[in-house]
N, C-alpha and C positions, 0 to 999 in steps of 0.2 A: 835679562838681556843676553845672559852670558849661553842661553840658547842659539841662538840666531847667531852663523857669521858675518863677517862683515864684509866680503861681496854681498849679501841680500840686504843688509840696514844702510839707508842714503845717508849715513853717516860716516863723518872721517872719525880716526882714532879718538880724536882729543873730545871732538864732540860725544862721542861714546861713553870716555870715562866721566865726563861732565855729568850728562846725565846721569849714570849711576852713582855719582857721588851724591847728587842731589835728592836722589830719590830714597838712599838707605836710610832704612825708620822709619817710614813713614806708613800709616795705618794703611789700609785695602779701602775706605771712604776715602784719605787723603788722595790716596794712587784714583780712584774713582775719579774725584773733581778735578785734578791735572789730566786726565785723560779729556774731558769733555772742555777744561778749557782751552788744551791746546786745538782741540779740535775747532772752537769756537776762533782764534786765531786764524788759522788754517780757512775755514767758510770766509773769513774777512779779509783773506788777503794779507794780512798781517806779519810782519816776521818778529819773530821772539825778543830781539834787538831794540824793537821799536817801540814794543811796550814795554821792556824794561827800562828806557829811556824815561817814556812817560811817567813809568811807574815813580821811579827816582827823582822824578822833577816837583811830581806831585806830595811824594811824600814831603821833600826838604820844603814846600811851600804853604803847610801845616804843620798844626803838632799833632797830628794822628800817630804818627810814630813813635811820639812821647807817650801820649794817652789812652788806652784804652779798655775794652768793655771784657770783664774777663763775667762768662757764667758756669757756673757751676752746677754739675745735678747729680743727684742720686734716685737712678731708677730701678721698680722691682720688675717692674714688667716691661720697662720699652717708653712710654708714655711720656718719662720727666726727658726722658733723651731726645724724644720728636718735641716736646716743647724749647730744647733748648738751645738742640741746632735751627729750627726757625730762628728763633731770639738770633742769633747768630749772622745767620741768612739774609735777615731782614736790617741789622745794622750796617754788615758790609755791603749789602744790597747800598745804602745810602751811603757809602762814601768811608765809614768810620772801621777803625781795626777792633776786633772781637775775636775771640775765640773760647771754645767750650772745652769742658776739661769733665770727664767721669771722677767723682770724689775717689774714686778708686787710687785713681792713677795721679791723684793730684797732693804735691806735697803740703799738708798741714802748714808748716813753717812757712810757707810763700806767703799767706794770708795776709800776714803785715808788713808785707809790701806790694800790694794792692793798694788802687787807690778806689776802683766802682767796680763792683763784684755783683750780681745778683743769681742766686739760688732758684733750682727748681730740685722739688724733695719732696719724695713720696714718704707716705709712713705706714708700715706693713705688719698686717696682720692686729694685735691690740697695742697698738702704740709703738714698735718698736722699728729704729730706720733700716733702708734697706739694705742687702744685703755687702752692696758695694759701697754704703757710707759708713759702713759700722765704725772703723778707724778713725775717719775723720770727727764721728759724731762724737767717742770718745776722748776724743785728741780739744774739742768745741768746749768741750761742757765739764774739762780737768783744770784742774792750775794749772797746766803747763799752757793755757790760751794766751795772747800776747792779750795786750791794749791793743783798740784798733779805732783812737781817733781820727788815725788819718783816713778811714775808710766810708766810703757812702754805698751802702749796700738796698737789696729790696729781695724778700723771699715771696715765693709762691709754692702754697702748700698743697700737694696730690693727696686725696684719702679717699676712702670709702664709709659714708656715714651710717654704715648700718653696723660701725664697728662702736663702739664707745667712744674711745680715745681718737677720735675723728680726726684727721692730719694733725697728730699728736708731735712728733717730729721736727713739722716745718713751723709749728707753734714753739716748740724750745729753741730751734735754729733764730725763729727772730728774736726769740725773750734774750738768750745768752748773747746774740750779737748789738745790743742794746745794752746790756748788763758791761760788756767788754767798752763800750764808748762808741763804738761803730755810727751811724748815722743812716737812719733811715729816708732813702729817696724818694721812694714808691711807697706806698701803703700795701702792707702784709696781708694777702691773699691765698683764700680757702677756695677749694676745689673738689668736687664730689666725682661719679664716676661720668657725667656727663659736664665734661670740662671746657670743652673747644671753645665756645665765644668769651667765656671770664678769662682763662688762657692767652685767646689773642687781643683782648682789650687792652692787659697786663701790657705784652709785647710793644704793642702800639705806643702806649703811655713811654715806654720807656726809650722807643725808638726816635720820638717828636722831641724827646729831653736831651741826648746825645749833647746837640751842639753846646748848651751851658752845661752838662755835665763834664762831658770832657773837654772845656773850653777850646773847644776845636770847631772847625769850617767843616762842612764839607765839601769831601772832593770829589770832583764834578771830572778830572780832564781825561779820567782814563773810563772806557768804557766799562760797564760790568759784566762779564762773561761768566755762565753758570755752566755747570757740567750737563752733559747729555746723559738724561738717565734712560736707564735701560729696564725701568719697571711697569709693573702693568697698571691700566688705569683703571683698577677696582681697587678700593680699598673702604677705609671705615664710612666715609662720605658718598658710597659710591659700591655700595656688595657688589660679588658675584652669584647669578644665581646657579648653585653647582648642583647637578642632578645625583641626586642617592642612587648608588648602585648596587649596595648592598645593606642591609640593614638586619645584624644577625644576630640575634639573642646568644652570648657565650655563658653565661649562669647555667649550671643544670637543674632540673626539675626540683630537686629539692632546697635548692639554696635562699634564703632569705633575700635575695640582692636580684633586682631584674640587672645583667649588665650588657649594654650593645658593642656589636665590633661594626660600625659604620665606614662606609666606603662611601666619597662621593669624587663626583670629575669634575676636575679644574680645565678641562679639553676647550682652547678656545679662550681662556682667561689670561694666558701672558702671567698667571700668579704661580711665583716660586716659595719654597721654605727650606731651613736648612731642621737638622733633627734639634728638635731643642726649641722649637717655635710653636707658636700656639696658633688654634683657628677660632676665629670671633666668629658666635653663628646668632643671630639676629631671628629672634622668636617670637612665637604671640605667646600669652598665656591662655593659662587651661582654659576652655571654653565654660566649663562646670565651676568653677573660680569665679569665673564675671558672671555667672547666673547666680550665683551664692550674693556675692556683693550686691548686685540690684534689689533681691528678694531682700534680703536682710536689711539693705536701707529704703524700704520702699522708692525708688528711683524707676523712673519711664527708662524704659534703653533708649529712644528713639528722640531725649530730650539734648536741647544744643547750649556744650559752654562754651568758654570761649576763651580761648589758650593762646597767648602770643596774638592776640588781634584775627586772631582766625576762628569762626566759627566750628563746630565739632560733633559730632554724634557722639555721647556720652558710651554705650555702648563699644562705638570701634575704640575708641580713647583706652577705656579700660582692656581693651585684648591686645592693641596691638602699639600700645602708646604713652601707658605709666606702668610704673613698678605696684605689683597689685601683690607679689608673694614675698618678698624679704622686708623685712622691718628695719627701720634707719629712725632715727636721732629728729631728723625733721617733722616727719611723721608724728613720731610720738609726742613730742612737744607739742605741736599743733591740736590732736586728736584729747592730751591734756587739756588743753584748754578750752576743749569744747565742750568736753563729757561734765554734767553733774556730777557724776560718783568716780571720779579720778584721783582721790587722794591720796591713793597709793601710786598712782602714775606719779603723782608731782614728787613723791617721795623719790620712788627709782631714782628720778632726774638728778636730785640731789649728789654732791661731789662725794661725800663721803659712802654712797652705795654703787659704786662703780661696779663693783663684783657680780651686786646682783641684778645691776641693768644690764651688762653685759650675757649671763644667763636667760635673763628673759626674752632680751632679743635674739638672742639663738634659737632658743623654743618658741616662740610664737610667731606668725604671720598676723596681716594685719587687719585680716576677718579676725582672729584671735580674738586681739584688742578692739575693735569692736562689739564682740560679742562678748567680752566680757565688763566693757567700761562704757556702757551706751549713752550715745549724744545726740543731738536731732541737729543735724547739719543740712544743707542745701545741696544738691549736686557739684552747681559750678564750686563751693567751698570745698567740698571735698576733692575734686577736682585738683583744686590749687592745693590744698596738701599732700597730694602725692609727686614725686619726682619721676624722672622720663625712666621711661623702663630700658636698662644697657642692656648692650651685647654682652652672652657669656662666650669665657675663652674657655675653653678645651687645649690642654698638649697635645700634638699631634705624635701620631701611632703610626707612622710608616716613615720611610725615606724615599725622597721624589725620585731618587736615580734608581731605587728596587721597583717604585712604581712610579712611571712616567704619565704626567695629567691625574693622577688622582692625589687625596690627600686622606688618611684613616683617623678617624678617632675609639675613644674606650668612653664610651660615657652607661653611668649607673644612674638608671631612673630615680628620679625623688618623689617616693609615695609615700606617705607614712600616717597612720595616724594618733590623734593628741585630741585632748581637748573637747573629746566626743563624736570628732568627724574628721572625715578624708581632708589631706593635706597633699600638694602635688608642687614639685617646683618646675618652674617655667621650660627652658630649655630644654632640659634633659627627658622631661615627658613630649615635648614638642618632637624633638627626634624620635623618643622610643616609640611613642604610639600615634601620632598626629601623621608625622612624615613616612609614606609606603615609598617602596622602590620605584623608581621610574618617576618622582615628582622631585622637585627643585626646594633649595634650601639658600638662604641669604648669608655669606660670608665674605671673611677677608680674611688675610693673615698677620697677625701679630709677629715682629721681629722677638726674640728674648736673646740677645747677645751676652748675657751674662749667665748662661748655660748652654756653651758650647762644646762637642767633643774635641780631647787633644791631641796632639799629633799622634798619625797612625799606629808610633810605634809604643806608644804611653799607654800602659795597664789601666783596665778602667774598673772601678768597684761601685754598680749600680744596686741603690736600695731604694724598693717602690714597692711597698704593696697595696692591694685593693688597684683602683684604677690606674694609682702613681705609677703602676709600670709603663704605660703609655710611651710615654718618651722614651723609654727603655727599649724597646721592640724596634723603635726608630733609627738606636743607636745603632745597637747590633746589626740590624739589615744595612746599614749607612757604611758600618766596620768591611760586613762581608762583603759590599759590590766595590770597596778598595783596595779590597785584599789587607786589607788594617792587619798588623804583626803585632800588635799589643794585646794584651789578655783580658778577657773579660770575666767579673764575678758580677752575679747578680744576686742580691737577697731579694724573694717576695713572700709576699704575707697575706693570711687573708681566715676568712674563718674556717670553713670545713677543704679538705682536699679533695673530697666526690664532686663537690659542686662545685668550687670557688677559685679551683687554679685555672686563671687564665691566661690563654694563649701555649697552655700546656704541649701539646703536640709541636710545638714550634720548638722550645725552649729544650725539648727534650731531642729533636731534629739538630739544633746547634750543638747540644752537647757532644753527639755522636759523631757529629760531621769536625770535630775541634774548633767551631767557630762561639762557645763558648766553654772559658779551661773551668770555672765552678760554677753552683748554681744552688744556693740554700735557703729553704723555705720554714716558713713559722706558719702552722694552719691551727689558731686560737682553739676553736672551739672543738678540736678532733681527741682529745683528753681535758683529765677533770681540772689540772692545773692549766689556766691560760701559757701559751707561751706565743712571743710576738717576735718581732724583724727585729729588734733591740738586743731581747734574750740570746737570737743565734749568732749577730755581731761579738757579743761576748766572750761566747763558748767558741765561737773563730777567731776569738783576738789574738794570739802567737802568728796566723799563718795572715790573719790582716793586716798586721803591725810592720810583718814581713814585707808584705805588697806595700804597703806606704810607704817603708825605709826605700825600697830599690824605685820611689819615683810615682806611685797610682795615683789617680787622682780620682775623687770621689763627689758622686754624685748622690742626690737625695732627693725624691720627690713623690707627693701627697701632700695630709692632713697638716698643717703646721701647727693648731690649736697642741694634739696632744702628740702624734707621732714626731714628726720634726724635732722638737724637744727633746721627747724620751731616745730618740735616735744619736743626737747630741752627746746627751749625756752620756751614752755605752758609748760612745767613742772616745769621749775623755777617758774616760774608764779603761780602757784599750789602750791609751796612752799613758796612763798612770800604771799600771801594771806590767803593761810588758817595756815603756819606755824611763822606767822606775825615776818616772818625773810625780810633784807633789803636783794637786788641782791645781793650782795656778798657772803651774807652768805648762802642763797639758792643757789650758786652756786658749795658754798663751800659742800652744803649737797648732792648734786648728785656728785660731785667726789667721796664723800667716800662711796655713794652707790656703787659706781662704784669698788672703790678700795676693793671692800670684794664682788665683785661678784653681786650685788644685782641689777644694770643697764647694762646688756649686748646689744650688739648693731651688727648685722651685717647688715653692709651698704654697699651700692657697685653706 
């Protein structure tokens, strides 16, 4: 406000500082929905006065204002956060008070004083919570948990089952709030990667129970006024189709890795991203995939099953309509139980070989399993044990304000092969060789708020190699068209330096122009001793330790299985050495980097 004087604002003084009192702290959504409601006011004729009249009338004429619906989420990607502002949306939509809280930002010790709380919790990577519940999860699952008879709680678990530990997380979250006394209201609910209708069934249930949960009415006298959003109407329910503009192999000739630098136009779509966001791109699979699968289970392509009450051509079903390349938990179980010669399948499954079900579904697709545990199934049966084939995300590789209407990606083809034959994964070959320049691709944008750049003037230390620089590319372009005064390092990694640095010409363009102050690479395979992104974290730890002390905040993105970790650890390292703290307590110092934003991490 304190832009604008006050001949231009149709405000007196008092009303001035009014609002500004009102408004300090409050998030950029918060500020959001008071922009669209007072405007919602304003279209009705309305003066401010008069519903806060009502407003007051109505609360003292309930106990809404005694009672209400607190949720909670930890998201790694965006996902528990849209399920849980709905939740949200949808109770005060009816009358009742709620509100949502990032386990980030929300104090442990409230808990037991809560009286109806329910949880949306993803669980990341093989079991472990996300990035911004790590705290709380710790804080859950210590003696320091209170009792929590007085509380009626309901979890809903986000996962990916093609992991082991399948929403492992939101399965402890409900065991230990059971184990605490807590009371469960809703029945504990599992969610795979295509989540939307068990999601909003959850919501619903819990939205129709309101009035006996919080022994409250609802209130009916004030009208409900929703903010004016300003987004475009493409999203997961609804692509855009964005034409390839560019589609350009950056690997050179000799490097083991096909990898693309994709360009496509968002021109016309109304879709924005900030650096730090992902693009969902919606693919068939390989064509040579679904011809493998038919020939191998003798199957008609042109035979009809029938999928949610809808009849189907078996054939398009498998290209553009179940997951036919990554292997999940459902799958196998089912495909157990159909094979004769699975008694090694039934084995995996077992609790006590976690380790080595988790390898095998790394390694194998699920022709694999098939071809090596054979069953004589039905189509439409087979059918029914596969799940819907998701959208993959990709980090996006540019900043919208360096390039306006388009959006870039880094994606590395998946070919490989095992097993005795070609292996291809879905998306990533669907871009690199399927989609030419000048034809159209299905997308939407993924928010990730919990990797975001910091303020202009805050030192940044990005470590990405292989693809992981992606977001990294985004940053930097994002720095330079703000004129950003804060310092950038980058670490990248990859295997050979003839063929494998990417984006090289660019990187080497910042350094010169000073819009990046370092830039330290690990290229594995270019001597006989490996050395990796970790190794030269190390051997830089005095002048990174340096950068930490005076404020950097640091960024981390790629592999999480083994880099993530190993990247981890050389930074504890880093802290234990140059900040002559023992492991714990350098442990202890990147949590609370973490916990104020200053180590963000997207790993996949």
């Amino acid at each position: 406000m304190s832009g604008f004087s006050a001949d231009i604002l149709p405000l007196d003084l008092e009303q001035k500082l009014n609002i500004t009192n009102a408004v300090r702290g409050l998030s950029p959504e918060q500020l959001q929905w008071i922009s669209g409601y007072t405007a919602g006011l304003a279209a009705a004729g309305e003066t401010a006065m008069k519903v806060a009249n009502a407003d007051s009338a109505a609360l003292i004429s309930s106990k809404v204002h005694q009672e209400k619906l607190t949720v909670l989420y930890g998201s790694q990607t965006g996902n528990g956060e849209d399920i849980a502002n709905s939740l949200v949306k949808d109770a005060v939509a009816k009358g009742f008070t709620a509100q949502a809280f990032n386990l980030s930002d929300y104090k442990p010790a409230n808990l037991k004083r809560e009286s109806l709380v329910t949880f949306v919790i993803s669980t990341h990577g093989e079991g472990d919570p996300p990035d911004d519940a790590e705290l709380f999860y710790e804080f859950l699952l210590s003696k320091k948990a209170p009792k929590l008879e007085n509380l009626k709680y309901s979890v809903l678990a986000l996962g990916d089952s093609s992991y082991v530990n399948f929403c492992q997380t939101g399965r402890e979250f409900d065991s230990r709030l059971n184990e605490l006394g807590a009371n469960r209201f809703e029945a504990f609910i599992e969610c795979d990667l295509i989540y939307e209708e068990l999601a909003a069934g959850w919501r619903e249930r819990i939205v129709d129970g309101l009035s006996e949960l919080l022994d409250a009415e609802q209130v009916s006298a004030v009208p409900i006024l929703h903010a004016v959003e300003s987004t475009s109407v493409f999203g997961k329910s609804n692509p855009f189709a964005a034409e390839v503009l560019v589609n350009q192999k950056i690997t050179g000739n000799g490097s083991s890795k096909d990898v693309r630098h994709i360009e496509l136009s968002l021109e016309g779509s109304g879709l924005t991203y900030d650096p730090g966001d992902s693009l969902a791109v919606i693919a068939d699979n390989p064509p040579q995939l679904v011809t493998e699968l038919l020939t191998e289970l003798k199957f008609q392509a042109d035979t009809t099953v029938i999928i949610k009450d809808a009849q189907l051509n078996l054939k398009n079903l498998l290209s553009s309509s179940l997951e036919i390349t990554t292997l999940n938990l459902g799958f196998l179980r089912a495909w157990a139980e159909a094979s004769t010669d699975a008694g090694e399948l039934h084995s995996l499954l077992e609790k006590e070989n976690a380790v080595a079900l988790t390898d095998f579904i790394d390694q194998h697709q699920i022709i694999d399993v098939i071809r090596q545990y054979p069953a004589t199934v039905g189509e439409q049966q087979f059918a029914e044990m596969l799940r819907p084939l998701s959208p993959r995300s990709y980090s996006i590789a540019s900043s919208l304000e360096a390039n306006p209407d388009e959006v870039h990606l880094t994606v590395a083809a998946v070919r490989y092969g095992a097993f005795g034959r070609d292996h291809w994964g879905a998306a990533s070959t669907h871009l690199a060789d399927r989609v030419k320049e000048g034809e159209k691709v299905s997308v939407y944008v993924e928010k990730n708020r919990r990797f975001r750049l910091p303020a202009d003037d805050v030192p940044i230390v990005m470590i990405g190699p292989g693809t992981g620089i992606a977001p990294f590319r985004a940053f930097v372009e994002e720095r330079v068209e703000r004129d950003a005064s804060g310092d950038n390092w980058l670490f990248f990694g990859d295997r050979n330096f003839g063929s494998d640095f990417l984006y090289q010409l660019e990187w080497h363009r910042y350094l010169k122009q000073g819009n990046l102050e370092r830039l330290d690479v690990a290229f594995s395979r270019d001597q006989h001793k490996k050395i990796y992104v970790q190794d030269r974290i190390f051997e830089r730890g005095a002048e990174l330790y340096r950068w930490i002390e005076r404020g950097a905040a640091i960024y981390v993105c790629g592999d999480a299985k083994h880099m993530a970790s190993d990247v981890h650890h050389a930074l504890i390292e880093v802290f234990k050495t140059y900040g002559d703290l023992d492991y714990q307590s350098a442990e202890q110092k990147l949590k609370e980097l973490r916990a104020v934003g200053r180590y963000q991490r997207d790993v996949y």
